[in-house]
C-alpha positions as a LaTeX table, in Angstrom:
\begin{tabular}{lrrr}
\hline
Residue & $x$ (\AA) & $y$ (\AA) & $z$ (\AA) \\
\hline
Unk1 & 13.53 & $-32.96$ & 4.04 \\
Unk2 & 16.53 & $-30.44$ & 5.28 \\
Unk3 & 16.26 & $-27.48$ & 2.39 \\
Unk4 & 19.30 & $-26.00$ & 2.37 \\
Unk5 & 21.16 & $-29.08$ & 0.38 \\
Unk6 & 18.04 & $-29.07$ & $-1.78$ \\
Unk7 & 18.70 & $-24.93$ & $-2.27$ \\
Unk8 & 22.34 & $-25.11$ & $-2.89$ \\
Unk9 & 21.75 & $-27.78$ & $-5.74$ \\
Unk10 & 18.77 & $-25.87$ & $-7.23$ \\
Unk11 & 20.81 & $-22.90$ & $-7.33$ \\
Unk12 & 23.77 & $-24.42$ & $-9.06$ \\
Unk13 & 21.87 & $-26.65$ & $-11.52$ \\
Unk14 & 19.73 & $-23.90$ & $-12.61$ \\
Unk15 & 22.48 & $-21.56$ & $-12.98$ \\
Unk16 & 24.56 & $-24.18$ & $-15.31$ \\
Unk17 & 21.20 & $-24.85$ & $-17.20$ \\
Unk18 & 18.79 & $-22.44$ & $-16.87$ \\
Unk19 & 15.37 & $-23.16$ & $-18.33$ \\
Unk20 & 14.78 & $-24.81$ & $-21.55$ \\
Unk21 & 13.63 & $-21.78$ & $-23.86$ \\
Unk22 & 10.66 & $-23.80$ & $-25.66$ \\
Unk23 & 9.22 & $-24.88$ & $-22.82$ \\
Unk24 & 6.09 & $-23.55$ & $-20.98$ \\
Unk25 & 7.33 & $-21.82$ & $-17.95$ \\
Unk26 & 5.18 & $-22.93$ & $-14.73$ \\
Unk27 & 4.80 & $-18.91$ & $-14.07$ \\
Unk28 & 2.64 & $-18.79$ & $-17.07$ \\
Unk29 & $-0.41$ & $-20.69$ & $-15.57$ \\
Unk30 & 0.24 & $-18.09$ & $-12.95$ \\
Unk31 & $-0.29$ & $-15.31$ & $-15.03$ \\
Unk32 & $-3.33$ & $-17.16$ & $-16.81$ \\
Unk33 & $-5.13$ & $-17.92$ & $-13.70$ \\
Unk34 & $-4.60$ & $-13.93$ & $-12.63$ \\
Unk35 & $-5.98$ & $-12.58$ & $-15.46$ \\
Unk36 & $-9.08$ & $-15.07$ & $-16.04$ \\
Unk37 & $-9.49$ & $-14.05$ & $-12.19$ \\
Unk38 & $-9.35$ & $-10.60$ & $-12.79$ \\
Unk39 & $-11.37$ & $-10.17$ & $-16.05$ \\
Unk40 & $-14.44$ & $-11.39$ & $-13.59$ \\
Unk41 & $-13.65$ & $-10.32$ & $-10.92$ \\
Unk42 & $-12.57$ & $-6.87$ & $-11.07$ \\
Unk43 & $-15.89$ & $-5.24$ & $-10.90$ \\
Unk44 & $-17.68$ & $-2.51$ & $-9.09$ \\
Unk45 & $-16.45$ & $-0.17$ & $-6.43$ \\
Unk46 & $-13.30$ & 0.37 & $-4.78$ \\
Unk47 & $-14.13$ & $-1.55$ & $-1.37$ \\
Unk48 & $-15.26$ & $-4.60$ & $-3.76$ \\
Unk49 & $-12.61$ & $-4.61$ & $-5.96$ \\
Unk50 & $-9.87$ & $-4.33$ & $-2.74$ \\
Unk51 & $-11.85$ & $-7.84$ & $-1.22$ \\
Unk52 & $-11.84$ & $-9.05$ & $-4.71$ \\
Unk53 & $-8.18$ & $-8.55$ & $-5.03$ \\
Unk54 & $-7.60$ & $-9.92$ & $-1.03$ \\
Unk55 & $-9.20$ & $-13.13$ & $-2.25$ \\
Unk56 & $-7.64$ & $-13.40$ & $-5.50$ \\
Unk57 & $-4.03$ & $-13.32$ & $-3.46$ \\
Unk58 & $-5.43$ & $-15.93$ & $-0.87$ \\
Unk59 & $-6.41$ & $-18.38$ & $-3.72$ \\
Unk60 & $-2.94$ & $-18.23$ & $-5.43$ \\
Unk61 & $-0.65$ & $-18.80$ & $-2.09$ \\
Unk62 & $-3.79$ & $-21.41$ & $-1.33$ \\
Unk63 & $-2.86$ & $-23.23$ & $-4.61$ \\
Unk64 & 0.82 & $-22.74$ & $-4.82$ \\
Unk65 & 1.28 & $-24.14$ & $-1.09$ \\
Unk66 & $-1.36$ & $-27.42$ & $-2.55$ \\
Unk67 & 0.63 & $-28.24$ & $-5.12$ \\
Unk68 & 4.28 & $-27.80$ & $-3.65$ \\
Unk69 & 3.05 & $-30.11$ & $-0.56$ \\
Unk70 & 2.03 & $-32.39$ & $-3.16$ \\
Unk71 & 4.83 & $-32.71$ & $-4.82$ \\
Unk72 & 6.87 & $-33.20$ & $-1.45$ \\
Unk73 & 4.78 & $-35.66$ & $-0.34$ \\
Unk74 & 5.32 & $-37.74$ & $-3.68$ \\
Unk75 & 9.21 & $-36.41$ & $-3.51$ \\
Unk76 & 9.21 & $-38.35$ & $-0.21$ \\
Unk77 & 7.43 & $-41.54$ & $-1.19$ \\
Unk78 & 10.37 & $-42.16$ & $-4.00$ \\
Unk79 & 12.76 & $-42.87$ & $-1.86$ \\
Unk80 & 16.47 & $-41.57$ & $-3.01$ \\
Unk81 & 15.12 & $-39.82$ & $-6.42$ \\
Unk82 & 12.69 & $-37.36$ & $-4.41$ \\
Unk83 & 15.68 & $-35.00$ & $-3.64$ \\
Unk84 & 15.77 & $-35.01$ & $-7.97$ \\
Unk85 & 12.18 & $-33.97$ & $-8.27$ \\
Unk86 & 12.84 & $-31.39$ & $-5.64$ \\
Unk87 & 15.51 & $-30.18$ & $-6.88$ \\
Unk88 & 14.31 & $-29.72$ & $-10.58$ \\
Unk89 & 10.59 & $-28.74$ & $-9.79$ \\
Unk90 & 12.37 & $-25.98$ & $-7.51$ \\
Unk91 & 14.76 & $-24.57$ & $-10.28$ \\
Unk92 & 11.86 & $-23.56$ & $-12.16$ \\
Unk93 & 11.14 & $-21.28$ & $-9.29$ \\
Unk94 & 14.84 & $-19.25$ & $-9.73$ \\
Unk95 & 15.55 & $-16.82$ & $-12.37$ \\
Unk96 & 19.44 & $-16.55$ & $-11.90$ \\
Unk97 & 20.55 & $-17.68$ & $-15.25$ \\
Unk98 & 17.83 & $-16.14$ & $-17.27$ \\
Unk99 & 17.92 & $-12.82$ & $-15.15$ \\
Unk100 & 21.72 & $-12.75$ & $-16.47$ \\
Unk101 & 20.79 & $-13.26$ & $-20.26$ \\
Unk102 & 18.33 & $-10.67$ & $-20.02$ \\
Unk103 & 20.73 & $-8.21$ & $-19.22$ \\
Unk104 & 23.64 & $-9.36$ & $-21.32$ \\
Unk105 & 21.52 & $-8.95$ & $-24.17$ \\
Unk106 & 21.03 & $-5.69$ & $-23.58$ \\
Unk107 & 24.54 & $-4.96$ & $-22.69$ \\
Unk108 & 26.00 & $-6.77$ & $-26.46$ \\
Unk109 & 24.10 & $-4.35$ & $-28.28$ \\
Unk110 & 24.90 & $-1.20$ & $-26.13$ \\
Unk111 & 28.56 & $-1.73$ & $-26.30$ \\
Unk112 & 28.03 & $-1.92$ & $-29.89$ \\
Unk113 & 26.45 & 1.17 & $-30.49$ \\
Unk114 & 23.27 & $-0.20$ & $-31.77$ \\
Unk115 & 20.86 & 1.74 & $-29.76$ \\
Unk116 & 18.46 & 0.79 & $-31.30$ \\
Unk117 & 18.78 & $-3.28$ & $-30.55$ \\
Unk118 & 19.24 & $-2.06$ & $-27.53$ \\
Unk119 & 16.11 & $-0.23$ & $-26.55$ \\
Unk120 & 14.24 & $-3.32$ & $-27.81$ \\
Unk121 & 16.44 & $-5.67$ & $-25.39$ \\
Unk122 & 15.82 & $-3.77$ & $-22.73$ \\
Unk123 & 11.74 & $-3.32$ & $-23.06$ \\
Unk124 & 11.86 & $-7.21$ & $-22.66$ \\
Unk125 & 12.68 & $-6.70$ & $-19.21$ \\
Unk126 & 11.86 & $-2.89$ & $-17.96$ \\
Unk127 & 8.33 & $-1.28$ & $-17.97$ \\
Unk128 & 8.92 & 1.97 & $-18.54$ \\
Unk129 & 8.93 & 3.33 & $-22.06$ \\
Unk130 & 12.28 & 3.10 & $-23.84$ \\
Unk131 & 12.18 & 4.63 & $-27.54$ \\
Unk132 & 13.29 & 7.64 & $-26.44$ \\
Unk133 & 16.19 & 6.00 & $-24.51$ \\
Unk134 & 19.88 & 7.31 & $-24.67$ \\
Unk135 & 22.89 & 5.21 & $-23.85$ \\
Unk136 & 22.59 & 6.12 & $-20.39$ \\
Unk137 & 18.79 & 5.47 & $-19.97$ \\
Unk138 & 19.33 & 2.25 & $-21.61$ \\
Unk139 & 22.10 & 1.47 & $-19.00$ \\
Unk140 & 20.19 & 2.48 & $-16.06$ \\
Unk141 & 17.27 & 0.63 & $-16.93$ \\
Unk142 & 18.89 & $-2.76$ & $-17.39$ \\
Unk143 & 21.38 & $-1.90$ & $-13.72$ \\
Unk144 & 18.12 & $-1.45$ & $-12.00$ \\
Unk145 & 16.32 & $-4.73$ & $-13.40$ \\
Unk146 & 19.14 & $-6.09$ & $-12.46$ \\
Unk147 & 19.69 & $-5.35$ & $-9.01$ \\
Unk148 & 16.14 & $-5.26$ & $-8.15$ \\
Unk149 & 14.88 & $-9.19$ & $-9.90$ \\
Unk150 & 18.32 & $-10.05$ & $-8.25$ \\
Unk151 & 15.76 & $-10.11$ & $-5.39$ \\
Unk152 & 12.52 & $-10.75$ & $-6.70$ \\
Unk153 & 13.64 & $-13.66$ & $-9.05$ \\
Unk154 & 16.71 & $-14.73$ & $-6.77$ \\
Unk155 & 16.81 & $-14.34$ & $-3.58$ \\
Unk156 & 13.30 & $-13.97$ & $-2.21$ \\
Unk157 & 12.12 & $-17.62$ & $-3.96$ \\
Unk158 & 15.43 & $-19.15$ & $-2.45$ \\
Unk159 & 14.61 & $-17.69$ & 0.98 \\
Unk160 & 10.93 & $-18.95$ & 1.14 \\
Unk161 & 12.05 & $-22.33$ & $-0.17$ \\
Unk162 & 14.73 & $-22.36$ & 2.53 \\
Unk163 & 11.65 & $-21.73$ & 5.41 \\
Unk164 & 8.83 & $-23.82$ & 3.70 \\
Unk165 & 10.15 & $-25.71$ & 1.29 \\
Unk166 & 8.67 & $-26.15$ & $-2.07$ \\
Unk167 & 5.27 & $-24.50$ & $-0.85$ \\
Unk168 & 7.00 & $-21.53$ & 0.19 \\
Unk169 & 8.67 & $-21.12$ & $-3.16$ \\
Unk170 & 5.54 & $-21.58$ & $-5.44$ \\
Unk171 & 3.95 & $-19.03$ & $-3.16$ \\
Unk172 & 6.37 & $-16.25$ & $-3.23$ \\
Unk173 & 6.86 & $-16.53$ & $-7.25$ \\
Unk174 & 2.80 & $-16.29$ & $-7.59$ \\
Unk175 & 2.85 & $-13.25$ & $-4.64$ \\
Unk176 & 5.46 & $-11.90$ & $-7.37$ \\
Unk177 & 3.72 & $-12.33$ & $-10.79$ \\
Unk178 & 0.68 & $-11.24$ & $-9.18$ \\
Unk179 & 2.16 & $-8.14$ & $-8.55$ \\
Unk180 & 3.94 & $-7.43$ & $-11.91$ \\
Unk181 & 0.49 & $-8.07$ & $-13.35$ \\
Unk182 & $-2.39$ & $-6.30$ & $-10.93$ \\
Unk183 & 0.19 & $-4.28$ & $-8.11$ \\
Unk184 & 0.08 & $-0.99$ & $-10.19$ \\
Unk185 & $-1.42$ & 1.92 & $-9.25$ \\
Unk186 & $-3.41$ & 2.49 & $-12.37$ \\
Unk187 & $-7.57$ & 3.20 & $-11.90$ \\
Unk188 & $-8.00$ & $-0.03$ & $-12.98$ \\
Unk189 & $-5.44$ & $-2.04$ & $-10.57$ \\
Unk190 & $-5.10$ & 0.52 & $-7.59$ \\
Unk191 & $-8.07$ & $-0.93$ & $-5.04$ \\
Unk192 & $-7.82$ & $-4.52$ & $-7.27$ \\
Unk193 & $-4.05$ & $-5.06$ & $-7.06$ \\
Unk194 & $-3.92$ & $-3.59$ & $-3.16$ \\
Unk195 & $-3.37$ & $-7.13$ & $-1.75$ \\
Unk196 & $-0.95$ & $-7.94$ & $-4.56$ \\
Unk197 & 1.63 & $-5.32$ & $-3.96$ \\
Unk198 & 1.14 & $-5.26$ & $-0.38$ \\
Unk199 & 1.93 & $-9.70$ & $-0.01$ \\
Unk200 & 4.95 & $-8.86$ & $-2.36$ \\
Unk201 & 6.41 & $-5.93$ & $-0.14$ \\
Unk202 & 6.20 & $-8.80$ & 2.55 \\
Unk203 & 7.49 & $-11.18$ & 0.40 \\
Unk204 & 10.60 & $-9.20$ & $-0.66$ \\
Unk205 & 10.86 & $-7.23$ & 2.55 \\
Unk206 & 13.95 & $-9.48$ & 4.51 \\
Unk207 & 15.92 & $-10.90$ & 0.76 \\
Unk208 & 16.16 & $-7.36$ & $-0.21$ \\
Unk209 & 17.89 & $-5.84$ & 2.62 \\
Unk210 & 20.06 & $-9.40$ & 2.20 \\
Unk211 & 20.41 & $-8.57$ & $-2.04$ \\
Unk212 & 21.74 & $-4.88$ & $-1.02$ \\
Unk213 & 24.20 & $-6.46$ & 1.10 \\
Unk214 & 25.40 & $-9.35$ & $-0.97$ \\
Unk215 & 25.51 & $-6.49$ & $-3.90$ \\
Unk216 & 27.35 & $-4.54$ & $-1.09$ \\
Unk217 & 30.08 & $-7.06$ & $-0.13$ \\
Unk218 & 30.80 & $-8.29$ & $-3.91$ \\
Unk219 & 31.02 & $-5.02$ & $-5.27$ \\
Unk220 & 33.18 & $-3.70$ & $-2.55$ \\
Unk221 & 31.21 & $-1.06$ & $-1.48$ \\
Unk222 & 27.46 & 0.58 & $-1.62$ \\
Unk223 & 26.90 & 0.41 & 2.42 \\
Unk224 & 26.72 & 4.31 & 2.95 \\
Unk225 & 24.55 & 4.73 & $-0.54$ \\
Unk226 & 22.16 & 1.85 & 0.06 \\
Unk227 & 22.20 & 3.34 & 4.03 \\
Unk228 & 21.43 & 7.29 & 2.74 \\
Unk229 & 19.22 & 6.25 & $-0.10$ \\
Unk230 & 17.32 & 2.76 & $-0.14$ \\
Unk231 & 14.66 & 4.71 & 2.08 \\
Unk232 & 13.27 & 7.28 & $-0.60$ \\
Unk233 & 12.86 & 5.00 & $-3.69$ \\
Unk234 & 9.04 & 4.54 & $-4.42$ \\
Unk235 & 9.24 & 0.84 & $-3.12$ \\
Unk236 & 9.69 & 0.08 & 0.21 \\
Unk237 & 12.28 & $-3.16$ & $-1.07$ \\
Unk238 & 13.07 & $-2.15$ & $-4.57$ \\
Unk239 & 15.82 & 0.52 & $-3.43$ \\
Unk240 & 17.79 & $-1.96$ & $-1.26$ \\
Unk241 & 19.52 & $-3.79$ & $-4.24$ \\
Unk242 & 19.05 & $-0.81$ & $-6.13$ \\
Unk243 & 20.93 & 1.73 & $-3.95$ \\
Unk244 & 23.74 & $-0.93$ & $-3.16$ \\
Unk245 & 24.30 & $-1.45$ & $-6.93$ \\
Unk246 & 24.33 & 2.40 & $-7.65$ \\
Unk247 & 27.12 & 2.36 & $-4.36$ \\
Unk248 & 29.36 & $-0.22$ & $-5.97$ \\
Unk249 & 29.23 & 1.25 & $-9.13$ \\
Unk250 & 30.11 & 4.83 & $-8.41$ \\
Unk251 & 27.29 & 5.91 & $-10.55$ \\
Unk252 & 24.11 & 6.88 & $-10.28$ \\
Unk253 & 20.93 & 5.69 & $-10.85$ \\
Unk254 & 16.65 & 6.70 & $-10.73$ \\
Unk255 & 15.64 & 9.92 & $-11.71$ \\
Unk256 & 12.70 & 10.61 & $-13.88$ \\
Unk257 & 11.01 & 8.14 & $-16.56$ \\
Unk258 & 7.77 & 8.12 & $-18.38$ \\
Unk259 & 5.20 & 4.85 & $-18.86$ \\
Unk260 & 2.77 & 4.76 & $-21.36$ \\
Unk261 & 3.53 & 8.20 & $-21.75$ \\
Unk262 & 3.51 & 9.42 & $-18.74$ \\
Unk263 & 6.53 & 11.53 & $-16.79$ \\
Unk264 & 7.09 & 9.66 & $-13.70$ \\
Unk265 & 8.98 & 11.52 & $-11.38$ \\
Unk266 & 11.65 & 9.32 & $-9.37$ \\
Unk267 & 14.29 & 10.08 & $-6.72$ \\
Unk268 & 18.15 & 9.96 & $-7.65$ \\
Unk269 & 20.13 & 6.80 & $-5.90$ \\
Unk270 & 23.74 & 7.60 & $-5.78$ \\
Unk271 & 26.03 & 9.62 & $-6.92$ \\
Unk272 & 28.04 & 10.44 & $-10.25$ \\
Unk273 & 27.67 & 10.36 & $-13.61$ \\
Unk274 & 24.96 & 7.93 & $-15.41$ \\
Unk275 & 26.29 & 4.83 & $-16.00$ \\
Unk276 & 27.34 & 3.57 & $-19.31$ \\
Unk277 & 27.40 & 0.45 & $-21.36$ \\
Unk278 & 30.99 & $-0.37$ & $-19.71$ \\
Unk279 & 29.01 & 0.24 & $-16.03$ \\
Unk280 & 26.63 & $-2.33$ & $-17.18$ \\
Unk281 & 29.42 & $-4.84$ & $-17.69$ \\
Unk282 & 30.48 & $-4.45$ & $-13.97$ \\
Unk283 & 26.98 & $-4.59$ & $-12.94$ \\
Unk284 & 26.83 & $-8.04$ & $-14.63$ \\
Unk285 & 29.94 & $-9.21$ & $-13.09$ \\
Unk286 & 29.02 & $-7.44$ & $-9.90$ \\
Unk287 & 25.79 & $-9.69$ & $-9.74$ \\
Unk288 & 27.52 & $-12.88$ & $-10.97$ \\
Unk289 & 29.92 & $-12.63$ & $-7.89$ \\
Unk290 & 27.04 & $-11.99$ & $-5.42$ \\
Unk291 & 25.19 & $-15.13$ & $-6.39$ \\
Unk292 & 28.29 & $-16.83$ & $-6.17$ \\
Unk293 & 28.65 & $-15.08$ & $-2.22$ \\
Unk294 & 24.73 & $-16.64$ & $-1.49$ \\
Unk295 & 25.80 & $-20.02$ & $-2.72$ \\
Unk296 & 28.69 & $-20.12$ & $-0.13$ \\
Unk297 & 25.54 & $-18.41$ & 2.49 \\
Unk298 & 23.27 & $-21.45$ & 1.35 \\
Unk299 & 26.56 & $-23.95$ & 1.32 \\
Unk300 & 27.60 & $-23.01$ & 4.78 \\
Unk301 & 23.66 & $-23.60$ & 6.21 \\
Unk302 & 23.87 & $-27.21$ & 4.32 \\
Unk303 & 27.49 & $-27.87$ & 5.75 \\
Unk304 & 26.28 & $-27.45$ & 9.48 \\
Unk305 & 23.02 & $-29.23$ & 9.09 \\
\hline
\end{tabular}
C-alpha cells in the first residue's frame, strides 16, 4: 500500500471529524497497559528499574507494530474498502482537530476575562501547576502545548505512518504516551522511564525540526529565534516548534514554572513581551495554516507517486 494517499486522507478526515468524544480512545489501552506494567515492574534498584523500563518500551513498539501489521494485512485482503480501514484506524493515531479544541478552549475564556475558566482549560492540557496563573502564564502555557503536540500529536505519527505504515504510527503514539506517563525525572520514573524519554526524543527528533519550520513558513517568520534558541530548551525536540512559534509571534515564551509545587527553572525563547490572549488567537491561526502547509507536503508526495 503507497502511504502518502492513505496520510493525506487521514489527515483531512480527521481534521473535518475529529474523534467521537464518547468513545474510548485506542491511546487509553496504552496508558492501561503502562501502568499495570509499571505497578509490577518498577521495583528495586536503579540498574533494574532502567532494564525494567528498556523492556517495558520494547513490549509496547512489539505490540503496536503486531497489531498495525494485522490490520494491514486484513486492510489488504478486502479488496477496495482496505484503504477505508486504513484510513480510519490511522486517524485515531492524529490529534490535529482535538489539539485545536484544546487550545481554543482555553483561548474563549481568556479573551473573556474569566481567568479562572481559564486556568482550568488549560490544566487539561499543560502539566505544570496553573492556579496561580496570570493572563500571560495562561497564554504561554496553551502557545507552548500548542506548538510542541503540533509535533508530538501531528507530525511525528504522520511521519512514522508515512515510513511504516500503520505499524509505524501505533508505535510512535505508544513511544509518546509512554513518555507523558513514565519519561519524568521524578525518583520514582528517572532510571524506570529512561527508555521512555530517550525512544520519544528519537521519535520526535526529525518532525520537530520539520514542525519549527512549517510554524516558521506559515507564520512568516521564527527562523533566526528557532536558530538562536531551540538549542537551550530542556528537550532536545520540544524547543523546535516552540522557538519557531515564539519567532512568529514576536513574543516570548519559557521562563520559570513550578509542578507540584516545585519552581522549575526554564530558559526564555524569544523575545518581547509575554503573549496575551489576542497572541493566542494568532497562535491558533498560525497552527491551522501550518497543517494546512503539511497537507500540500503530504499532497505533493501522493501526487508524484
Amino acid at each position: 500500500m503507497t502511504h502518502a494517499p492513505a496520510l493525506l486522507a487521514m489527515l483531512i478526515v480527521e481534521a473535518v471529524c475529529g474523534y467521537p468524544a464518547r468513545w474510548p480512545h485506542p491511546v487509553m489501552a496504552a496508558g492501561a497497559l503502562i501502568d499495570f506494567v509499571e505497578r509490577r515492574w518498577n521495583r528495586g534498584a536503579a540498574g533494574r528499574r532502567r532494564i525494567a523500563g528498556v523492556a517495558l518500551v520494547t513490549l509496547l513498539v512489539g505490540l503496536s507494530a503486531l497489531i498495525g501489521t494485522a490490520i494491514e494485512r486484513l486492510a489488504d485482503g478486502v479488496g477496495g474498502w482496505g484503504l477505508l480501514l486504513v484510513v480510519a484506524v490511522g486517524t485515531t493515531g492524529l490529534a490535529q482537530r482535538s489539539l485545536y479544541d484544546h487550545v481554543a478552549a482555553v483561548r474563549a475564556p481568556l479573551a473573556a476575562g474569566d481567568l479562572v475558566a481559564a486556568r482550568r482549560a488549560v490544566a487539561m492540557i499543560v502539566g505544570r501547576d496553573t492556579d496561580g496563573l496570570d493572563e500571560a502564564g495562561v497564554a504561554v502555557a496553551a502557545i507552548e502545548s500548542l506548538a510542541e503536540s503540533f509535533c508530538d500529536a501531528v507530525i511525528a505519527p504522520a511521519c512514522w505512518f508515512l515510513l511504516l505504515g500503520l505499524p509505524g504510527l501505533f508505535a510512535a503514539k505508544a513511544i509518546n504516551t509512554a513518555d507523558s506517563m513514565i519519561g519524568h525525572r521524578t525518583p520514582r520514573h528517572a532510571a524506570f522511564g529512561w527508555a521512555a524519554a530517550r525512544a520519544d526524543d528519537a521519535v520526535n527528533w526529525l518532525p520537530a525540526r520539520l514542525a519549527g519550520v512549517l510554524i516558521g513558513v506559515a507564520g512568516g517568520g521564527g527562523w533566526r529565534t528557532m536558530a538562536r534558541d531551540a538549542r537551550h530548551h530542556a528537550s532536545p525536540n520540544g524547543g523546535w516548534p516552540e522557538a519557531a512559534m515564539a519567532g512568529a509571534l514576536g513574543r516570548r515564551l519559557g521562563g520559570p514554572v513550578s509542578y507540584d509545587g516545585e519552581p522549575a527553572a526554564r530558559t526564555w525563547l524569544g523575545q518581547g513581551r509575554a503573549p496575551d490572549a489576542a497572541d493566542l488567537t494568532r497562535a491558533l491561526r498560525i497552527y491551522g495554516m501550518a497543517c494546512l502547509l503539511f497537507w500540500m507536503l503530504i499532497g505533493g508526495l501522493a501526487w508524484r507517486r
